[in-house]
VOZA-84107 format. One record per residue (C-alpha): chain; x negated, y, z; residue in three letters; residue number from 0. Coordinates in steps of 0.2 Angstrom, whole numbers. Layout:
VEXKOL   chaine    east   north      up   residu   num
VEXKOL        A       X       Y       Z      ALA   NUM
...
This chain:
VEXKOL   chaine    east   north      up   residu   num
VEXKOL        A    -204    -699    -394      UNK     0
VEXKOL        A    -192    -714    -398      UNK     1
VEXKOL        A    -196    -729    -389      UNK     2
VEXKOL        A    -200    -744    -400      UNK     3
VEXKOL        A    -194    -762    -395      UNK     4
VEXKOL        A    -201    -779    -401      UNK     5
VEXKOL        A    -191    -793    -404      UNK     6
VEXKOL        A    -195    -811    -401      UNK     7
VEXKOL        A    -204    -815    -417      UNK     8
VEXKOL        A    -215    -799    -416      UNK     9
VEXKOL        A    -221    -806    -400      UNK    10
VEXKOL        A    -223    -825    -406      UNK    11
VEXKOL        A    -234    -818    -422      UNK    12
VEXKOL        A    -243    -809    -410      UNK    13
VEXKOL        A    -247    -825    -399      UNK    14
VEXKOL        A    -252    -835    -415      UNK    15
VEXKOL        A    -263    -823    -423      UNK    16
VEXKOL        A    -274    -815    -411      UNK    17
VEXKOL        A    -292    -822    -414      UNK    18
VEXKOL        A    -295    -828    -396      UNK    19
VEXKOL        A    -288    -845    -387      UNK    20
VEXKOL        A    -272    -842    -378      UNK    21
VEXKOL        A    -262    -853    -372      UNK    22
VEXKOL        A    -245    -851    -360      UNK    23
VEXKOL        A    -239    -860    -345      UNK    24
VEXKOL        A    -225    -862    -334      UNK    25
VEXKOL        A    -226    -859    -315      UNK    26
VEXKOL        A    -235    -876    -312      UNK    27
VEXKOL        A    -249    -875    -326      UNK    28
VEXKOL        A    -239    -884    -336      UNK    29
VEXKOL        A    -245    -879    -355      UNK    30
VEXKOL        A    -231    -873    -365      UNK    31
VEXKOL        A    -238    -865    -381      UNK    32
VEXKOL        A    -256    -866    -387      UNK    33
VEXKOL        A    -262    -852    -401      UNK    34
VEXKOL        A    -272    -859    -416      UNK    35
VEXKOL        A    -286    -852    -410      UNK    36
VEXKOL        A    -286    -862    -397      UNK    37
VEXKOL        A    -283    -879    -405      UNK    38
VEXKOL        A    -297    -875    -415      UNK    39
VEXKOL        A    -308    -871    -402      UNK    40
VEXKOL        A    -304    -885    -390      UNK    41
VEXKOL        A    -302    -897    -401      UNK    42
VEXKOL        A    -288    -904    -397      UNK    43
VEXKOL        A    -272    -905    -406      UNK    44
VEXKOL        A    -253    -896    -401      UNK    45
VEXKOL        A    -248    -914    -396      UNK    46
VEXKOL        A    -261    -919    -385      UNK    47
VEXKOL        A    -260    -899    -375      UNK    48
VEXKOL        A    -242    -895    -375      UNK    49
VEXKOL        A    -235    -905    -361      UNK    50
VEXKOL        A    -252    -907    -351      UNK    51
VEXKOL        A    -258    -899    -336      UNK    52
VEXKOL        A    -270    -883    -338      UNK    53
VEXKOL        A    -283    -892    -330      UNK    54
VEXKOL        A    -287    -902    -344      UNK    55
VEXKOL        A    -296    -890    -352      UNK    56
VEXKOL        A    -306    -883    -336      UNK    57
VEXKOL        A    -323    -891    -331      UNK    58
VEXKOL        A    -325    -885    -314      UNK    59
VEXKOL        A    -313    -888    -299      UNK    60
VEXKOL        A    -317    -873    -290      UNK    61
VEXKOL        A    -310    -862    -304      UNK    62
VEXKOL        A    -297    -872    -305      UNK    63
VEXKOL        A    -292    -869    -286      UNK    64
VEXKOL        A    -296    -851    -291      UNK    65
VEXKOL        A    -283    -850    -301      UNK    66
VEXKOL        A    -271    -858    -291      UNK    67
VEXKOL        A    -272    -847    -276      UNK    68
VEXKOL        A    -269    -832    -290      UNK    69
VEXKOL        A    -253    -840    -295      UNK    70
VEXKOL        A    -248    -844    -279      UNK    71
VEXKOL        A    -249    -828    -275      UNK    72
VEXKOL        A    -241    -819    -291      UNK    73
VEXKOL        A    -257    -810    -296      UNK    74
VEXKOL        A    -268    -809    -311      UNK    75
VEXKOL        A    -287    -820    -311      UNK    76
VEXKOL        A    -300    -816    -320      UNK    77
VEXKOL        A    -317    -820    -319      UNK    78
VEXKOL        A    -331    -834    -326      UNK    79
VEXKOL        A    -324    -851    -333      UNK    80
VEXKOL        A    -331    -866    -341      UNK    81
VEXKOL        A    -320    -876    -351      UNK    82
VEXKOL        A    -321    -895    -357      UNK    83
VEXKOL        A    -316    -896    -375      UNK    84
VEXKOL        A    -309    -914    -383      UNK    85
VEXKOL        A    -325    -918    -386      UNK    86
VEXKOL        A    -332    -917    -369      UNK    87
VEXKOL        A    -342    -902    -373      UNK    88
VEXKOL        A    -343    -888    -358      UNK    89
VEXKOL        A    -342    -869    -366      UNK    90
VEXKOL        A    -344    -857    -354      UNK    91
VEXKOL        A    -335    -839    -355      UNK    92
VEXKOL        A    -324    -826    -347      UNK    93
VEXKOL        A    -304    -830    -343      UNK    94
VEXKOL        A    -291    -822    -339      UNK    95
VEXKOL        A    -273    -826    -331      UNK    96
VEXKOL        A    -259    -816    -330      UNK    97
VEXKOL        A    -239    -819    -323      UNK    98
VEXKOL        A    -226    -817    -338      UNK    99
VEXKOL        A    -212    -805    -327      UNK   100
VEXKOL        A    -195    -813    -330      UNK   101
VEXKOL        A    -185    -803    -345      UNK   102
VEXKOL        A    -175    -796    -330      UNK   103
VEXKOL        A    -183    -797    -315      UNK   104
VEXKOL        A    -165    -788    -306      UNK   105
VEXKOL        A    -155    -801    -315      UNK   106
VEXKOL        A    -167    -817    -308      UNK   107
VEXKOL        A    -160    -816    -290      UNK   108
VEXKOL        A    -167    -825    -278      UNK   109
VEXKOL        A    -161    -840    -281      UNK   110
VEXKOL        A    -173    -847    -298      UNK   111
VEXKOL        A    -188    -842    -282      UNK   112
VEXKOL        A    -200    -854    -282      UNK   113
VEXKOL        A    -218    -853    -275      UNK   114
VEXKOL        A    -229    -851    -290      UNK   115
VEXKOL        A    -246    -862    -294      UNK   116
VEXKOL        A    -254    -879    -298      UNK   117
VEXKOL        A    -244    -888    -287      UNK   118
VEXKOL        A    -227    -880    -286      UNK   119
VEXKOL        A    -212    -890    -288      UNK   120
VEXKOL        A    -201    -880    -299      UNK   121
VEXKOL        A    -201    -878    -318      UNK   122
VEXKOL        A    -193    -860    -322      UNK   123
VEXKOL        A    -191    -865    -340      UNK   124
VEXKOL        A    -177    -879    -336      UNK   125
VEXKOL        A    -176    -879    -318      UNK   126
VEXKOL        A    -178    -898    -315      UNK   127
VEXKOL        A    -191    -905    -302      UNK   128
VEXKOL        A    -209    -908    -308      UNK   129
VEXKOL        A    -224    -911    -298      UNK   130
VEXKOL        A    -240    -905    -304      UNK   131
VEXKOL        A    -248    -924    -304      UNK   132
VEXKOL        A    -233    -929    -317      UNK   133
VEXKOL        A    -244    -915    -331      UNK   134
VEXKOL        A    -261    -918    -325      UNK   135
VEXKOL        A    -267    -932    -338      UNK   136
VEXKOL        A    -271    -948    -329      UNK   137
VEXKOL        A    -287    -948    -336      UNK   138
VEXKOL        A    -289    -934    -324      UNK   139
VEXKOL        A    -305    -935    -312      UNK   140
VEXKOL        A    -304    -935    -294      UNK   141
VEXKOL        A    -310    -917    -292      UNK   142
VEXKOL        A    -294    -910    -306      UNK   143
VEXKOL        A    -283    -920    -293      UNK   144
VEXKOL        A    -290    -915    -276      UNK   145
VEXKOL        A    -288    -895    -283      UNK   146
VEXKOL        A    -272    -900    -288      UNK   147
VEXKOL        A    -269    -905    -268      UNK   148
VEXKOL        A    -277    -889    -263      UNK   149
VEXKOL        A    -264    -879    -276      UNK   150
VEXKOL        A    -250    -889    -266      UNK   151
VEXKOL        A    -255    -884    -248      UNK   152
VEXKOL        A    -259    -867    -252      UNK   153
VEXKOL        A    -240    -865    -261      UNK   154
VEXKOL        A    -233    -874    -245      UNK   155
VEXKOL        A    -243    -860    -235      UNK   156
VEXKOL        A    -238    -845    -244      UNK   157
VEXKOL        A    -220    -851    -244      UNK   158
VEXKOL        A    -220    -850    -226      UNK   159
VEXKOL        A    -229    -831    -229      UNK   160
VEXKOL        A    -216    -827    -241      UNK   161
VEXKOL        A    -201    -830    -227      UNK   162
VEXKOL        A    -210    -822    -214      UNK   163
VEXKOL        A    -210    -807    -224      UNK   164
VEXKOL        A    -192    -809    -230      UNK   165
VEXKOL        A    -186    -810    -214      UNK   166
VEXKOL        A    -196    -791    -207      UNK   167
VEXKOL        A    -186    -785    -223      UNK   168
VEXKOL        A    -200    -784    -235      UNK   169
VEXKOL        A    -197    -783    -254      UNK   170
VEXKOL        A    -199    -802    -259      UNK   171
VEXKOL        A    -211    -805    -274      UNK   172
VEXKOL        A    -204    -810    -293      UNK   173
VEXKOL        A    -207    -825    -298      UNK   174
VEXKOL        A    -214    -826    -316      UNK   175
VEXKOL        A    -205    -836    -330      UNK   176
VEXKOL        A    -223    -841    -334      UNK   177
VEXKOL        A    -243    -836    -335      UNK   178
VEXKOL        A    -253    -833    -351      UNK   179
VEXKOL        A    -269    -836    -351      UNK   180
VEXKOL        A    -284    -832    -363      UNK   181
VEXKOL        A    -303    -839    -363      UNK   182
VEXKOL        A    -319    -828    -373      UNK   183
VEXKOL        A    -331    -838    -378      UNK   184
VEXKOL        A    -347    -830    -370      UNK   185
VEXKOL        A    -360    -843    -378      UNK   186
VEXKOL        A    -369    -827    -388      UNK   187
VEXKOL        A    -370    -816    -371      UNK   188
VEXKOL        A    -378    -832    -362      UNK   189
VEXKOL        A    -391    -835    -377      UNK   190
VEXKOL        A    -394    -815    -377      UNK   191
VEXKOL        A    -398    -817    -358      UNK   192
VEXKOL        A    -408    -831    -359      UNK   193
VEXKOL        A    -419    -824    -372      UNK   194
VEXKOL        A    -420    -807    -365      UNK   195
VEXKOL        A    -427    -818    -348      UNK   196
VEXKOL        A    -440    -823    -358      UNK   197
VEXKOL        A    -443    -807    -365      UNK   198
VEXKOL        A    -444    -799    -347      UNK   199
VEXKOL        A    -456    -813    -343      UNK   200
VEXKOL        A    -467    -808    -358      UNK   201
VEXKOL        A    -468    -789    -356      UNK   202
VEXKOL        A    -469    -791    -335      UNK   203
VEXKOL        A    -481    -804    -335      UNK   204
VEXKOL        A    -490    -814    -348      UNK   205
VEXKOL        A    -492    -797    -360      UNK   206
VEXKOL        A    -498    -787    -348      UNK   207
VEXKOL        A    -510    -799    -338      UNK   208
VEXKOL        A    -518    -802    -355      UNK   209
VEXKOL        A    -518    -782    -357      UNK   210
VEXKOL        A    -525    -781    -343      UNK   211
VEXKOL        A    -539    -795    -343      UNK   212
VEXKOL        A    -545    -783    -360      UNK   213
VEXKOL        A    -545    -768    -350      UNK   214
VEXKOL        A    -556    -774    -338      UNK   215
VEXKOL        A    -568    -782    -350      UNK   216
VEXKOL        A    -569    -763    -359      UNK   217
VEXKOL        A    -572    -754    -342      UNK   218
VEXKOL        A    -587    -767    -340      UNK   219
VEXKOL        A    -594    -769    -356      UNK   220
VEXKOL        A    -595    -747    -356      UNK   221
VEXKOL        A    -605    -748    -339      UNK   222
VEXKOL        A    -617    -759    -346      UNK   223
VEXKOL        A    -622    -749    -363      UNK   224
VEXKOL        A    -630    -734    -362      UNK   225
VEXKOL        A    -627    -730    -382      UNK   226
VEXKOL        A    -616    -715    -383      UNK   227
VEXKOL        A    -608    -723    -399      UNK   228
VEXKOL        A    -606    -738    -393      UNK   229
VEXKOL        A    -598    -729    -375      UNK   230
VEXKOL        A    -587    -719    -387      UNK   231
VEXKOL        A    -577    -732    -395      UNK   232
VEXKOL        A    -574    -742    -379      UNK   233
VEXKOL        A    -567    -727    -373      UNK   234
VEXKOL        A    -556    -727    -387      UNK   235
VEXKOL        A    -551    -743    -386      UNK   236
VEXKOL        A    -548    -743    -367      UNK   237
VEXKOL        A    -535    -727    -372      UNK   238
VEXKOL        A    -529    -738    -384      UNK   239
VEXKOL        A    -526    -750    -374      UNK   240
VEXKOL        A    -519    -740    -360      UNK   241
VEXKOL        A    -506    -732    -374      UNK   242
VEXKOL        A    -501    -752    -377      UNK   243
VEXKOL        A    -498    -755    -358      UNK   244
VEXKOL        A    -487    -741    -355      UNK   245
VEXKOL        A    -478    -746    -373      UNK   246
VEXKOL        A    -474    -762    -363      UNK   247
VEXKOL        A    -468    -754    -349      UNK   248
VEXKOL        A    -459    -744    -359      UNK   249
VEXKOL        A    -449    -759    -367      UNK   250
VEXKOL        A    -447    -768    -350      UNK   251
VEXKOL        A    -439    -753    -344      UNK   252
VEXKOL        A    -429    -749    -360      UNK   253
VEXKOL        A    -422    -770    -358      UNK   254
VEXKOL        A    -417    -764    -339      UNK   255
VEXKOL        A    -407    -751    -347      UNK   256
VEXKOL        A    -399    -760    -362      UNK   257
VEXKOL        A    -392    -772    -347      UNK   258
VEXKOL        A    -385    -759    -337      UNK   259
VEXKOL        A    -367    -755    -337      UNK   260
VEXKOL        A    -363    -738    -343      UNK   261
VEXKOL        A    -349    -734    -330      UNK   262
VEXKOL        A    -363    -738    -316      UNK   263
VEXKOL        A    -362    -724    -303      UNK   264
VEXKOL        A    -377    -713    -304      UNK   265
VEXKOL        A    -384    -705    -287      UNK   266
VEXKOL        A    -390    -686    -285      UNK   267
VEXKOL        A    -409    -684    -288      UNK   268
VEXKOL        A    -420    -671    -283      UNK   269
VEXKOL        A    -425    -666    -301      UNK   270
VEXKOL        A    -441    -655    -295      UNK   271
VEXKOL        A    -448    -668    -285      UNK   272
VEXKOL        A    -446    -680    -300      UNK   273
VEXKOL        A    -454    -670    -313      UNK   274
VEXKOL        A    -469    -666    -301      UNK   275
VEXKOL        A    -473    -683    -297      UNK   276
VEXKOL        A    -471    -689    -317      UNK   277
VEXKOL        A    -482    -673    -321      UNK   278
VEXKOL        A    -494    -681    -307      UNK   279
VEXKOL        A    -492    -699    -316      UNK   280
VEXKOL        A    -497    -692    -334      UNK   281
VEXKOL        A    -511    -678    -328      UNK   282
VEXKOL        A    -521    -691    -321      UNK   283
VEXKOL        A    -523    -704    -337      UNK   284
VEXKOL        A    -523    -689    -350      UNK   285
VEXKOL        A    -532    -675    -353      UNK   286
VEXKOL        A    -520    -662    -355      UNK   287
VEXKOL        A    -520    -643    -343      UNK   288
VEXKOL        A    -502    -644    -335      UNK   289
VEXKOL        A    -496    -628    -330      UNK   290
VEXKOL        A    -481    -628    -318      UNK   291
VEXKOL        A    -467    -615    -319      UNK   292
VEXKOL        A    -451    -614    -309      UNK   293
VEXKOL        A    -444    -628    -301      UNK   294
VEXKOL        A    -428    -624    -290      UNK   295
VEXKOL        A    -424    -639    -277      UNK   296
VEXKOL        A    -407    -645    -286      UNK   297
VEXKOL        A    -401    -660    -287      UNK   298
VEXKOL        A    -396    -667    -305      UNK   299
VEXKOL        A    -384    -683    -309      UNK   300
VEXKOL        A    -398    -697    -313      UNK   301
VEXKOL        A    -404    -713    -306      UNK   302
VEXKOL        A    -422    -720    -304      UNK   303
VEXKOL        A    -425    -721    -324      UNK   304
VEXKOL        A    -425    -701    -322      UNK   305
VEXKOL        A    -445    -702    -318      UNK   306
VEXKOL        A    -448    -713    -334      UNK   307
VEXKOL        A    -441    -702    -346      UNK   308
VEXKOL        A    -450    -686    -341      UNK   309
VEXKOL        A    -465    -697    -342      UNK   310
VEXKOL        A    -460    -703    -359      UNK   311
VEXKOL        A    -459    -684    -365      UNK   312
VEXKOL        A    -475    -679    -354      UNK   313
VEXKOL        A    -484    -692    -365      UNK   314
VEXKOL        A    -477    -688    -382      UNK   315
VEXKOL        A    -482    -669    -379      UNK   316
VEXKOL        A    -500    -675    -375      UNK   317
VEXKOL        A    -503    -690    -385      UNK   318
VEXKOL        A    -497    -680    -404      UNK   319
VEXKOL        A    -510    -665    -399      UNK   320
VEXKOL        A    -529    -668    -406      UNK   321
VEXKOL        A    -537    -654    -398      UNK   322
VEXKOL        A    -537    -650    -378      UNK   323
VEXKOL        A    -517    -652    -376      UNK   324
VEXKOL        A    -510    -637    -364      UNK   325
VEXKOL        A    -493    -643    -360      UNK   326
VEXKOL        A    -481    -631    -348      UNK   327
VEXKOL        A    -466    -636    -335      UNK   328
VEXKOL        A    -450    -627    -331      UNK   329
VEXKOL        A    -434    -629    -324      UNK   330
VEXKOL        A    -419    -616    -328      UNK   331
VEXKOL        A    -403    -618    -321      UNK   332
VEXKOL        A    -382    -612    -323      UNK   333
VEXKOL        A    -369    -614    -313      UNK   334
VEXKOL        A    -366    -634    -320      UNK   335
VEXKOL        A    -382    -639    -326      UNK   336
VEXKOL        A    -402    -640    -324      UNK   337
VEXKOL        A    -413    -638    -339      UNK   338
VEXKOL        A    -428    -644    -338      UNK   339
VEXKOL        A    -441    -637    -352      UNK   340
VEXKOL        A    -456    -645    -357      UNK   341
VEXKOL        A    -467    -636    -369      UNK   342
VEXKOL        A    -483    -640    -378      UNK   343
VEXKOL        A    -496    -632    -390      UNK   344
VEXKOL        A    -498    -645    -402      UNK   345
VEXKOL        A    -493    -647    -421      UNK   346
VEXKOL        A    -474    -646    -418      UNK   347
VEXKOL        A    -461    -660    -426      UNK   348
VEXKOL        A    -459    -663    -444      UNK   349
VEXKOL        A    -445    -676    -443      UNK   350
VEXKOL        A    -426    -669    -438      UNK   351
VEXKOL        A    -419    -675    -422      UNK   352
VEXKOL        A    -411    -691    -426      UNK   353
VEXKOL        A    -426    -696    -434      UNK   354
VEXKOL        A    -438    -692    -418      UNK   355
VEXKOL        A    -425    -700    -407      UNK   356
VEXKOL        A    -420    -715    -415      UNK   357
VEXKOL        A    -403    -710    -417      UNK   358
VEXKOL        A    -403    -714    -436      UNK   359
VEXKOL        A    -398    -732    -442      UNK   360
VEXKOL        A    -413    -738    -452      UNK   361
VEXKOL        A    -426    -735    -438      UNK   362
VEXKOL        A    -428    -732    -422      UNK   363
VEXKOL        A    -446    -731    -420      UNK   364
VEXKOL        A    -451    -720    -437      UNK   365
VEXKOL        A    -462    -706    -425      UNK   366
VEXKOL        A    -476    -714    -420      UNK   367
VEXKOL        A    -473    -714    -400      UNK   368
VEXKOL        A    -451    -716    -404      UNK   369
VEXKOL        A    -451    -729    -391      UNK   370
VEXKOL        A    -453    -716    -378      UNK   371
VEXKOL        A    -441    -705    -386      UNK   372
VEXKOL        A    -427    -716    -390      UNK   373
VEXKOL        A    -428    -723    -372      UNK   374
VEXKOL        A    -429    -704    -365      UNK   375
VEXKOL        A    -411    -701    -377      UNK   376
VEXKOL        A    -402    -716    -371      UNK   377
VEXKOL        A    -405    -712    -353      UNK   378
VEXKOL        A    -402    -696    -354      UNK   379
VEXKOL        A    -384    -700    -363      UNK   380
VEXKOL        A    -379    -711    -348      UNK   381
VEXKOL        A    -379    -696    -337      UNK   382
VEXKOL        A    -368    -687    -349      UNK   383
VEXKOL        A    -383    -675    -351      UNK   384
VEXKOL        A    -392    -670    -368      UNK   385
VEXKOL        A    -411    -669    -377      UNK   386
VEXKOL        A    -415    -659    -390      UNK   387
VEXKOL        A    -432    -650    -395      UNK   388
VEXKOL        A    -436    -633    -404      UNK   389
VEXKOL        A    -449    -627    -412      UNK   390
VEXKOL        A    -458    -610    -405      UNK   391
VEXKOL        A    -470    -598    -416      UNK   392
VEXKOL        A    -474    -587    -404      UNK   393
VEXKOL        A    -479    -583    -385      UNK   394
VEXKOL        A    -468    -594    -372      UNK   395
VEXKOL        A    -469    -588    -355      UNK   396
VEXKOL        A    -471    -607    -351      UNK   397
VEXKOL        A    -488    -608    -359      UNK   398
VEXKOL        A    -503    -597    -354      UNK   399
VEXKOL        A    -512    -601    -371      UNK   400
VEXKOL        A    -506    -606    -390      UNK   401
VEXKOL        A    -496    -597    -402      UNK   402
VEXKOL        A    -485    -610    -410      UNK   403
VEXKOL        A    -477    -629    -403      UNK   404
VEXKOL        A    -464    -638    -398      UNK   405
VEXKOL        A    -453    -637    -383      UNK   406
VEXKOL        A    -441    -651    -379      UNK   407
VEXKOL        A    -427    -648    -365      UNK   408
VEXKOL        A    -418    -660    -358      UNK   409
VEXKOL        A    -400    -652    -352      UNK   410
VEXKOL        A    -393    -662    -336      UNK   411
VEXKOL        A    -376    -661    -325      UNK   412
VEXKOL        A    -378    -654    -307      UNK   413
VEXKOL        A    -373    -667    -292      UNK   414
VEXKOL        A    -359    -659    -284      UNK   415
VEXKOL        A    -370    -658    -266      UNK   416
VEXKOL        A    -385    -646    -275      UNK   417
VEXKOL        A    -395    -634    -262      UNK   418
């Protein structure tokens, strides 16, 4: 395969047409080039940016110490920012910072060396003498100038490194022609955060002390009538009621997932274990027969949200069954995986599979319980693992009773340290 160079330009239309705010530097934080995009967002015109120090546009002096040390130290920064924009306004987001290696680092030498950062004293781009106060703005505040010492004592300090290791023979670092730097607005992922707080705040507490309040009120008003109508329908609105709780729950628990990272490490998990104690969890606020099959002792890749999701399809089993709901538990397993089988005797699933787990576009919720199953396919896809459901028209070893029903598995990896 031919490789494919880029001239100047390419790289110049590049830098003016990428959508986010980047902006390029020399060695001292000097701004030598500012995108459209981030005029546009800062507010600022080229004049008033090209020239001035890089700490014009940050808010906070502790990032801006941050990001000296990185120069200093040749290395790239990346982290949380928070930017002041020409009309005073403070935008928080996520930045980056990254050294511009020389065209030819072989060809630089050692003598265009200079210690890189705030407060270096060399310009690369026409080797006269700057000092970082000459680009800071005069309307600077105290803080902008104090980093700007700090940049200053921590180049001094790594220059001093930076012979010590010369003289044992080490392999000196190459000074960058330059750093470019790039700023994303996260103004959308701070709103999303604050209103998903609320939410968690709604579902943990207000929602479900209120659900609870009503609960109690149900339980007492049935021990007080003696009317077997009257008992019957707080009996069904108490299971109601219940049913709106652990939707709640549900939700709360399907928020925790939405906010987890998908490359988060999972831990091994003693799937028997789990699936008897979620059995245990649905037997006692149902009134479903559980009958309990094989369960080897393996260990599946999961994490604590294994539990919910068993109880998510325990519950869908029993709560789409109208008459006495038999509902049987296995696990079968191969040399990767661990399939666990949970099997019922009710009226089986008219909807296809994407329907009944959300997966299409237009719903997510069209079954009637889909919370439960949507959260129970989202999990499961984390753990690289799968979900699917058949139907069965005759006897299933899992089931003692019934001749027709529905049997989902849910198909997980093994941890590598199974017994």
């Amino acid at each position: 395969m031919s490789h494919v160079t880029f001239g100047p330009s390419v790289y110049r239309r590049a830098f003016e047409s990428v959508g986010v705010p980047v902006i390029m530097m020399n060695t001292t934080g000097e701004i030598k080039a500012v995108n459209d995009a981030a005029l546009a967002f800062s507010g600022y015109d080229r004049e008033s940016l090209v020239g001035a120090s890089v700490t014009r546009l940050l808010a906070e002096r502790t990032t801006a110490e941050e990001i000296a040390e990185a120069m200093v130290a040749v290395r790239e920064w990346h982290g949380d920012i928070t930017v002041r924009t020409a009309g005073g306004r403070t935008v928080h987001g996520q930045g980056s910072v990254a050294p511009v290696p020389p065209a030819d680092a072989e060809a630089a030498g050692d003598g265009g060396r200079t210690s890189a950062g705030l407060g270096s004293t060399t310009d690369n781009d026409t080797g006269r003498s700057t000092d970082t106060a000459q680009s800071v703005d005069t309307a600077q505040s105290a803080d902008t100038a104090q980093s700007a010492d700090t940049a200053r004592s921590t180049a001094a300090d790594s220059d001093t490194a930076r012979s010590a290791d010369m003289a044992d023979g080490d392999t000196p670092v190459v000074t960058p022609c330059g750093y470019v730097a790039a700023f994303v607005d996260a103004r959308q992922k701070r709103q999303y955060e604050t209103a998903a707080e609320v939410l968690n705040r709604l579902l943990r507490h207000d929602l479900k002390n209120d659900l609870n309040v009503v609960y109690g009120h149900l339980q007492r008003a049935r021990a007080q009538t003696d009317d077997p109508v009257t008992r019957a329908a707080l009996a069904d609105a108490r299971e109601t009621l219940s049913q709106v709780i652990r939707k709640s729950n549900r939700a709360r628990d399907l928020r925790s997932l939405l906010e987890r990272a998908y490359g988060e490490s999972t831990d091994p998990v003693r799937v028997d274990r789990v699936l008897t104690e979620a059995v245990a969890t649905v037997r006692e606020s149902s009134r479903a027969t559980f009958e309990l099959g094989s369960l080897p002792p393996v260990r599946v890749v999961a994490d604590d949200l294994l539990s919910v999701v068993f109880e998510g399809v325990l519950e869908n089993a029993v709560e789409h069954n109208d008459d006495e709901p038999h509902v049987g538990v296995d696990v079968q397993t191969t040399d990767r995986t661990a399939v666990v089988q949970i099997a019922d005797d009710g009226p089986g699933m008219p909807q296809d599979e994407d329907v009944v787990f959300g997966r299409s576009a237009t719903d997510a919720l069209t079954h009637g319980d889909g919370l439960s199953l949507f959260f129970a396919d989202s999990v499961v896809a984390t753990y690289e693992g799968q979900i699917w459901f058949e139907e069965w028209t005759e006897s299933t070893p899992l089931l003692s009773t019934g001749e027709s029903g529905t049997v989902f598995k849910i198909e997980l990896l093994l941890a590598d340290d199974s017994e």
